[in-house]
MINUMI-899121 format. One line per field, with one value per atom (N, C-alpha, C, O, CB): residue number from 1; atom name; x, y, z. Coordinates in nm, 3 decimals, m for minus. Glycine has a CB too. Example, Ala and Ser with C-alpha at 12.3 -4.5 7.8 and 13.67 -1.06 7.14 Angstrom:
<pts>
num [1, 1, 1, 1, 1, 2, 2, 2, 2, 2] $
atome [N, CA, C, O, CB, N, CA, C, O, CB] $
X [1.319, 1.230, 1.320, 1.424, 1.131, 1.285, 1.367, 1.290, 1.341, 1.408] $
Y [m0.569, m0.450, m0.330, m0.332, m0.447, m0.225, m0.106, 0.003, 0.114, m0.060] $
Z [0.780, 0.780, 0.780, 0.846, 0.905, 0.708, 0.714, 0.787, 0.804, 0.572] $
</pts>
This chain:
<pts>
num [1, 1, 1, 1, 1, 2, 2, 2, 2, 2, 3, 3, 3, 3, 3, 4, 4, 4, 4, 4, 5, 5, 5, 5, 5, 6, 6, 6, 6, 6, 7, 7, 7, 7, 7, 8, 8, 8, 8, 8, 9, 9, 9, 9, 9, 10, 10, 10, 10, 10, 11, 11, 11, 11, 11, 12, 12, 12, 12, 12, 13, 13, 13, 13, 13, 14, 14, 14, 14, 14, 15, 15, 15, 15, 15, 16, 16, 16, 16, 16, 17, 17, 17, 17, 17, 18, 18, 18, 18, 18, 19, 19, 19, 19, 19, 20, 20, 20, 20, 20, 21, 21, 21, 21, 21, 22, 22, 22, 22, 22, 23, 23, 23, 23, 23, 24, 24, 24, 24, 24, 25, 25, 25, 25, 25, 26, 26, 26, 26, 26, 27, 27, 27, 27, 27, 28, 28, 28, 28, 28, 29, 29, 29, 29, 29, 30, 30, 30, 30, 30, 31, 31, 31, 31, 31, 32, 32, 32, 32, 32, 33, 33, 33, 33, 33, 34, 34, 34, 34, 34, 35, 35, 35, 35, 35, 36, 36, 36, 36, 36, 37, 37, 37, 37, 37, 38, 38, 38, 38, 38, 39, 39, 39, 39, 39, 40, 40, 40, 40, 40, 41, 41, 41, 41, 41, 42, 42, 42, 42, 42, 43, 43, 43, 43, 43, 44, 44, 44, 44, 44, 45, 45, 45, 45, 45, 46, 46, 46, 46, 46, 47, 47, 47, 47, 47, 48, 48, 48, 48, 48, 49, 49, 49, 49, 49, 50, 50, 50, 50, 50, 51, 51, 51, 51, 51, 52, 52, 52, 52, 52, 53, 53, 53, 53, 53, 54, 54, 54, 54, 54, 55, 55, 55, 55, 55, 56, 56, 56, 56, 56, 57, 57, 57, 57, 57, 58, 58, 58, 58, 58, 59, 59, 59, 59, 59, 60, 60, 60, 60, 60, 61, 61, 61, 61, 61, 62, 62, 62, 62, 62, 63, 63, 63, 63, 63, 64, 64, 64, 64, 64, 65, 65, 65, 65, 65, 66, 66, 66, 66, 66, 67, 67, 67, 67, 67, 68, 68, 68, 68, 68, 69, 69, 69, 69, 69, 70, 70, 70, 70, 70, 71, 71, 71, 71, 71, 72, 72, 72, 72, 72, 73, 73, 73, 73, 73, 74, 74, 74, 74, 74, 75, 75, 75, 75, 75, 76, 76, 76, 76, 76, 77, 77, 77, 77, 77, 78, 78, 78, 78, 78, 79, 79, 79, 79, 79, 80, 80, 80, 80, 80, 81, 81, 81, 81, 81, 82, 82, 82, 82, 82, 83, 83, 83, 83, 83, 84, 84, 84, 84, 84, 85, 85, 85, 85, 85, 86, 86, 86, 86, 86, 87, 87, 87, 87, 87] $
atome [N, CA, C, O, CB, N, CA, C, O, CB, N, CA, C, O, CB, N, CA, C, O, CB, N, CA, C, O, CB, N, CA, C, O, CB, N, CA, C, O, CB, N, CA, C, O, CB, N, CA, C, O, CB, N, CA, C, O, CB, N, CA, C, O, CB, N, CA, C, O, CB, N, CA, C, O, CB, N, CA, C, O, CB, N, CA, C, O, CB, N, CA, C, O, CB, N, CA, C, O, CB, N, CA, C, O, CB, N, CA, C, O, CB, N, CA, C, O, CB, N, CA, C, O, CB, N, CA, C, O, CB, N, CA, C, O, CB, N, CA, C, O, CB, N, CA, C, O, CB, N, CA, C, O, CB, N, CA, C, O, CB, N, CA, C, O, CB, N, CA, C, O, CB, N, CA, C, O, CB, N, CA, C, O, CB, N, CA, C, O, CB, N, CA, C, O, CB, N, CA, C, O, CB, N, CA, C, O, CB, N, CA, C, O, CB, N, CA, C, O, CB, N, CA, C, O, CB, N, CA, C, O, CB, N, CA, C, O, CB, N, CA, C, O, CB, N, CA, C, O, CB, N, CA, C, O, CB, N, CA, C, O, CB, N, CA, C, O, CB, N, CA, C, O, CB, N, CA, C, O, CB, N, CA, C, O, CB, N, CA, C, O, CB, N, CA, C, O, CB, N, CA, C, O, CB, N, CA, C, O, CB, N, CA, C, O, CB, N, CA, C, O, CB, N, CA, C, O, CB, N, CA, C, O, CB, N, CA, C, O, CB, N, CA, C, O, CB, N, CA, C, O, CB, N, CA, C, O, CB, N, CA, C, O, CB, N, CA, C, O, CB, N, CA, C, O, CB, N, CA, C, O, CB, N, CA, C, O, CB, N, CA, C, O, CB, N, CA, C, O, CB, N, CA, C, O, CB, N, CA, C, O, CB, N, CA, C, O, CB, N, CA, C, O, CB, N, CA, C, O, CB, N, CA, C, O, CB, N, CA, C, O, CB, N, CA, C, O, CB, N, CA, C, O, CB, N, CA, C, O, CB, N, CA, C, O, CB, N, CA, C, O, CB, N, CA, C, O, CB, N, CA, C, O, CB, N, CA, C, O, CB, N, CA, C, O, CB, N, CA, C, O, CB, N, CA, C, O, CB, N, CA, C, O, CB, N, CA, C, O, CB] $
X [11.632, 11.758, 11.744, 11.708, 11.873, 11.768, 11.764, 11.932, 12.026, 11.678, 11.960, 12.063, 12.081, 12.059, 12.157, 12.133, 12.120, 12.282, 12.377, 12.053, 12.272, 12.448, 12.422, 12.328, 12.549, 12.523, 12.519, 12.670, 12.758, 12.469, 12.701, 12.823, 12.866, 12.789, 12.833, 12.944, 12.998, 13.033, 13.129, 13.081, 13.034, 13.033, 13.088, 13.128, 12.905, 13.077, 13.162, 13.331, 13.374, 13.111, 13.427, 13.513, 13.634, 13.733, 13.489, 13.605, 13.709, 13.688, 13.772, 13.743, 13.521, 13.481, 13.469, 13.439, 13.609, 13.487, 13.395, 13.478, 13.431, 13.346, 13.591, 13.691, 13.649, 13.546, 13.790, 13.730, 13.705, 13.563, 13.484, 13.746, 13.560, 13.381, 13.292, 13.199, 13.324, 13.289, 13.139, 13.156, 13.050, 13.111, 13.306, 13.249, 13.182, 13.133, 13.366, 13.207, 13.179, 13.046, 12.973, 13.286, 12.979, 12.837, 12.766, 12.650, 12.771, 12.830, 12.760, 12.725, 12.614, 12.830, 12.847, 12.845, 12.778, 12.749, 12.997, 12.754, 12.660, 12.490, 12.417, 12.679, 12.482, 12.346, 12.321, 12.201, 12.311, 12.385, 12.380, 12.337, 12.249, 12.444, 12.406, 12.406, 12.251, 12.210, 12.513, 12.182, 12.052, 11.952, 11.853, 12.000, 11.980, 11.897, 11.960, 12.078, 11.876, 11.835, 11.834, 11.920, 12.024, 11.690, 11.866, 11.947, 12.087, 12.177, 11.959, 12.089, 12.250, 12.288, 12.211, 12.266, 12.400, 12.435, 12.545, 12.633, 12.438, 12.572, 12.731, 12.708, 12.600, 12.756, 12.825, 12.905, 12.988, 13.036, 13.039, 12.991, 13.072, 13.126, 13.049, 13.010, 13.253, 13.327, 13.416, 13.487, 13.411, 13.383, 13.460, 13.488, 13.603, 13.541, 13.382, 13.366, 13.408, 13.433, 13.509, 13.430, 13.524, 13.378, 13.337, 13.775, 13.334, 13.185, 13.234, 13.272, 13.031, 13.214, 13.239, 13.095, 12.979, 13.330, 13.122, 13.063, 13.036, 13.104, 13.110, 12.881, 12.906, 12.860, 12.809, 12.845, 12.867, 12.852, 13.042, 13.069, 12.723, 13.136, 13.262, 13.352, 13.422, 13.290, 13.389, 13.451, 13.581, 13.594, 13.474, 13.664, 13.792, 13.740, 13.789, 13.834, 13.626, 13.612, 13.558, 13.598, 13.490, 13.462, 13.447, 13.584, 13.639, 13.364, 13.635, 13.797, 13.862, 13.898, 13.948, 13.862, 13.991, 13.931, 14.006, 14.021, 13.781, 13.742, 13.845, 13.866, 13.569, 13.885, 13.961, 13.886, 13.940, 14.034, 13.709, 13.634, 13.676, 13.705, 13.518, 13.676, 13.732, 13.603, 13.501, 13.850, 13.617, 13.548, 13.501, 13.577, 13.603, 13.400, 13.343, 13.310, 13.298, 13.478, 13.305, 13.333, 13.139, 13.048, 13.435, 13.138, 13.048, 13.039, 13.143, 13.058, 12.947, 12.981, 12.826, 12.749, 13.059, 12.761, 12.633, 12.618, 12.701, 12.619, 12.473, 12.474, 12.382, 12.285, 12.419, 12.421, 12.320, 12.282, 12.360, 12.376, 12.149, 12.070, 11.977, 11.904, 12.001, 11.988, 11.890, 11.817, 11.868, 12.022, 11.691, 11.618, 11.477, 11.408, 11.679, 11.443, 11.328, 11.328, 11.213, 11.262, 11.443, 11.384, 11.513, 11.552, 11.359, 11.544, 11.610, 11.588, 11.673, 11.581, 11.473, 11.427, 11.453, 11.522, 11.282, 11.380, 11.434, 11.578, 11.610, 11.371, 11.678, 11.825, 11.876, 11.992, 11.895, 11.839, 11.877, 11.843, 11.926, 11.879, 11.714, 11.692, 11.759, 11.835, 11.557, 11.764, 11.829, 12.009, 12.074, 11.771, 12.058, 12.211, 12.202, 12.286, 12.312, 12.151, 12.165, 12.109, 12.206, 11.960, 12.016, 12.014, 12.098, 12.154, 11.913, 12.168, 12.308, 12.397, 12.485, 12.388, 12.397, 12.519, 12.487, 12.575, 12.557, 12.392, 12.328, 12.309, 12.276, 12.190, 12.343, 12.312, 12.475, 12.506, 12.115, 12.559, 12.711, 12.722, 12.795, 12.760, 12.673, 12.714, 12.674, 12.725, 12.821, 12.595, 12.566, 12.411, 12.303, 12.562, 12.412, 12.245, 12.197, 12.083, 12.218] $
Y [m7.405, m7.468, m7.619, m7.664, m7.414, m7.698, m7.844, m7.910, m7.837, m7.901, m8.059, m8.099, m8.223, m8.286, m8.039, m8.274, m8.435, m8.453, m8.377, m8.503, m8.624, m8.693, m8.783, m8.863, m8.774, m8.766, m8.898, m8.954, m8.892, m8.845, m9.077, m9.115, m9.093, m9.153, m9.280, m9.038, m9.084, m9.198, m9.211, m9.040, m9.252, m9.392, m9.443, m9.554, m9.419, m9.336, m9.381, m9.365, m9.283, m9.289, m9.449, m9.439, m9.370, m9.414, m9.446, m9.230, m9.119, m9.043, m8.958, m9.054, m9.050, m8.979, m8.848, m8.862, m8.982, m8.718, m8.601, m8.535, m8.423, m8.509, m8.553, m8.503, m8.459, m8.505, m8.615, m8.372, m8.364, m8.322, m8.232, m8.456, m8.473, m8.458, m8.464, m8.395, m8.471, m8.572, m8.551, m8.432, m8.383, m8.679, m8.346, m8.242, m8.089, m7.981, m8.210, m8.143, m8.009, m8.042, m7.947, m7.969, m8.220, m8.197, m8.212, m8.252, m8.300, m8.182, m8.156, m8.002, m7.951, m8.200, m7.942, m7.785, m7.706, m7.587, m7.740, m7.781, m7.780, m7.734, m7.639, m7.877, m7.928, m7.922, m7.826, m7.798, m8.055, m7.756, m7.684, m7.554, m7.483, m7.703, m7.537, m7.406, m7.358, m7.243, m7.414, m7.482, m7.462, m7.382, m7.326, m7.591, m7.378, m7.331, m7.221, m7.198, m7.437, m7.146, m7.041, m7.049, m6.997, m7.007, m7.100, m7.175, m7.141, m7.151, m7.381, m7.112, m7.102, m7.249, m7.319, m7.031, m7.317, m7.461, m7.499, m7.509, m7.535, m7.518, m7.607, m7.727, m7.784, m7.592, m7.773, m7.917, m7.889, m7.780, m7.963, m7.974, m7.982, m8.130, m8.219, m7.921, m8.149, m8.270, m8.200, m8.102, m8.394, m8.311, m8.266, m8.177, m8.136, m8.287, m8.126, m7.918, m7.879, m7.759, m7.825, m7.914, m7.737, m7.800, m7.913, m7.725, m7.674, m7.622, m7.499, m7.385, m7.559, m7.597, m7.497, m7.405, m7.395, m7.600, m7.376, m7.335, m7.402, m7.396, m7.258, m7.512, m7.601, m7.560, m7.652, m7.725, m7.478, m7.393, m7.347, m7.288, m7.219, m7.379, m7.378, m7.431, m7.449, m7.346, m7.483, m7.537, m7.618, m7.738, m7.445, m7.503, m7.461, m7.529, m7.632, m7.292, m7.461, m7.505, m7.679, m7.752, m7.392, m7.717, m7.833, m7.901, m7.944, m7.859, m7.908, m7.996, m7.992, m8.095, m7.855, m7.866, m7.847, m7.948, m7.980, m7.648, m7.999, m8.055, m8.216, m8.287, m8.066, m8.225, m8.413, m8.511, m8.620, m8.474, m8.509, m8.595, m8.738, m8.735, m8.535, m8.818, m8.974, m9.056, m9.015, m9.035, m9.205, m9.301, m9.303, m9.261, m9.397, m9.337, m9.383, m9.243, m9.257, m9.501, m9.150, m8.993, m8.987, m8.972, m8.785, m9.004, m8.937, m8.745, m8.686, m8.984, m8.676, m8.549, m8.515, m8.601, m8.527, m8.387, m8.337, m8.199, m8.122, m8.291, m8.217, m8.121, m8.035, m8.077, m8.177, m7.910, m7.802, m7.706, m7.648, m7.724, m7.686, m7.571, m7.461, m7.469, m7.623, m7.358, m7.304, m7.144, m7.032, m7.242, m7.191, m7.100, m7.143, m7.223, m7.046, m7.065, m7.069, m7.207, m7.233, m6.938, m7.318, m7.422, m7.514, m7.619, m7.420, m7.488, m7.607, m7.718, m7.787, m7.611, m7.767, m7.899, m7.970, m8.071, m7.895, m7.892, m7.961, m7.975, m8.030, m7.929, m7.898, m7.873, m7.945, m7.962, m7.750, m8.016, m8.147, m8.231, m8.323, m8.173, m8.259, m8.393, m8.413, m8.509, m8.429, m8.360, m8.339, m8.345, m8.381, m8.192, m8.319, m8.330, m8.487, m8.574, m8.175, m8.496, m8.650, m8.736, m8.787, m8.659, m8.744, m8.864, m8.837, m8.934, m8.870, m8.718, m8.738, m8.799, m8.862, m8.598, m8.796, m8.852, m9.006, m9.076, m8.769, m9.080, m9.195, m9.268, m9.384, m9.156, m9.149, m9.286, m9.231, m9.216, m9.261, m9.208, m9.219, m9.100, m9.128, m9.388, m8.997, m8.931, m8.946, m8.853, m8.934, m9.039, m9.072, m8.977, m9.031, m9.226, m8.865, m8.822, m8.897, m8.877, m8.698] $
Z [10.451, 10.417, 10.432, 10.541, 10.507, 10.332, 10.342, 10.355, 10.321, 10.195, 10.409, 10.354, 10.371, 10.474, 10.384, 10.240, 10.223, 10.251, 10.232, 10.044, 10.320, 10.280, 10.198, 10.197, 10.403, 10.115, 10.002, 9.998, 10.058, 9.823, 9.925, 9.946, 9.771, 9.696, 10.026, 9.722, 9.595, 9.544, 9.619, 9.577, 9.507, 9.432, 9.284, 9.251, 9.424, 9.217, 9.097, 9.112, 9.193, 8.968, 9.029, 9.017, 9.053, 9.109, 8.964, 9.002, 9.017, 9.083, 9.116, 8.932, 9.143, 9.293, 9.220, 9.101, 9.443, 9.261, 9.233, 9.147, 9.127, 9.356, 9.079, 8.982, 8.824, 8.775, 8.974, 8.752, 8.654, 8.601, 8.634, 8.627, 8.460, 8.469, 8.496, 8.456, 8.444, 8.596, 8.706, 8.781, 8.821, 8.833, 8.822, 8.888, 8.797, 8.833, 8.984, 8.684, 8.605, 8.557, 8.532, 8.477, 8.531, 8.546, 8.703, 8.709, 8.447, 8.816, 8.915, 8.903, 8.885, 9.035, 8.917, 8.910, 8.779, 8.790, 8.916, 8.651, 8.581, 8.586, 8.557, 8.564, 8.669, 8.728, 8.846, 8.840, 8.773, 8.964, 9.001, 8.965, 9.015, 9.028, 8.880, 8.818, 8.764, 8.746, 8.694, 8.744, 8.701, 8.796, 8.749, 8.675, 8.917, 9.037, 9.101, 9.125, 9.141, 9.128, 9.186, 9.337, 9.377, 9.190, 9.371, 9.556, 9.568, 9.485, 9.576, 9.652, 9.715, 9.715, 9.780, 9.890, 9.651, 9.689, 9.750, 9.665, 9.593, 9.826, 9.929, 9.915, 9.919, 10.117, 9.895, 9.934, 10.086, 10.119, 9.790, 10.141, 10.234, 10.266, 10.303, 10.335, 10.249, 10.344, 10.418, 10.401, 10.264, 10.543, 10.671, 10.722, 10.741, 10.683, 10.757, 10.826, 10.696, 10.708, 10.990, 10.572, 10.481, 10.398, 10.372, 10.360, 10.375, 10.281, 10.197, 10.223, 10.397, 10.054, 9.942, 9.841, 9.884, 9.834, 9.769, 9.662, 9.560, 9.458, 9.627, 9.579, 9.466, 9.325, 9.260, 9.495, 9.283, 9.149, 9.113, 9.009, 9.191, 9.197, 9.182, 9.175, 9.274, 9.216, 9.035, 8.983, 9.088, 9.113, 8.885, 9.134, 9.212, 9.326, 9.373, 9.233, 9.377, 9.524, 9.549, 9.641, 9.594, 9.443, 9.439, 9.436, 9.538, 9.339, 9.313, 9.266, 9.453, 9.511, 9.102, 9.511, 9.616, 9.742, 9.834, 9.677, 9.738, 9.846, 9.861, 9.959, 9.829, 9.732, 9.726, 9.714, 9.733, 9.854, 9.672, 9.687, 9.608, 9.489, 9.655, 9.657, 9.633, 9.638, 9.693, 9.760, 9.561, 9.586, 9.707, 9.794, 9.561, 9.738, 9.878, 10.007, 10.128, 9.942, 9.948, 10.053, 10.077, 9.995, 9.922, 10.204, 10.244, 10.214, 10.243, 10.381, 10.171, 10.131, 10.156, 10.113, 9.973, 10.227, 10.244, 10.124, 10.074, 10.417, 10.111, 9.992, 10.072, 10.134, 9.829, 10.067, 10.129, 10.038, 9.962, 10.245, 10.044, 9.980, 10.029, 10.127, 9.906, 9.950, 10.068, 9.949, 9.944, 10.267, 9.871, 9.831, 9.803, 9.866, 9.730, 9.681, 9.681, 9.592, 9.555, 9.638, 9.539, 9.486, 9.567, 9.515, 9.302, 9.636, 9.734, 9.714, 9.657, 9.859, 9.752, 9.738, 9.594, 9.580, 9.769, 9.477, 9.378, 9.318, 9.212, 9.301, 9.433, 9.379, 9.441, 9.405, 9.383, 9.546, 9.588, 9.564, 9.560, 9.669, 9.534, 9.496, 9.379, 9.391, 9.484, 9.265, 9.146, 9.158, 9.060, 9.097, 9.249, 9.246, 9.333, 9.309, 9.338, 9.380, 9.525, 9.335, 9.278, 9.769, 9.281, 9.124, 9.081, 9.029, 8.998, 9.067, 8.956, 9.032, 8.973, 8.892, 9.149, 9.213, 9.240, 9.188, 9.355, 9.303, 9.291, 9.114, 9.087, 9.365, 9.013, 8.885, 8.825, 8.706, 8.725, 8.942, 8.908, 8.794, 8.699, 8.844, 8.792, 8.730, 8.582, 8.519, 8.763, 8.492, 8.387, 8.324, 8.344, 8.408, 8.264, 8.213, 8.138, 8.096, 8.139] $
</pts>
């Protein structure tokens, strides 16, 4: 199990369309994936559960993974989130 903190940084923070290409890029990997802010850890392959976290400009938020490609399912969500959400 790995887990990175990253801060969000673009604009509208984890809403909408950056959260549907986070949960996107997620979706690509095998790994179990969580988000978590502030003790509540969701389902980041979930739409619902991502949106309900409130992620805002500036949110510290840890990404946890945990399979057989973990590593590349984080490093890969921590660049989408570091180049603001832009492919």
């Amino acid at each position: 199990m790995l887990t990175k903190e990253v801060t969000i940084n673009n604009q509208v923070g984890l809403h909408a369309r950056p959260a549907t290409f986070f949960i996107q890029k997620a979706n690509e990997f095998k790994s179990n994936i969580w988000i978590e802010k502030d003790d509540r850890k969701v389902n980041a392959k979930s739409l619902l559960g991502v949106l309900s976290l409130g992620i805002v400009k500036g949110t510290a938020v840890k990404i946890i993974a945990d399979g057989s490609d973990e590593k590349d399912a984080i490093n890969t969500l921590e660049n989408l989130i570091l180049s603001d959400f832009t492919e």
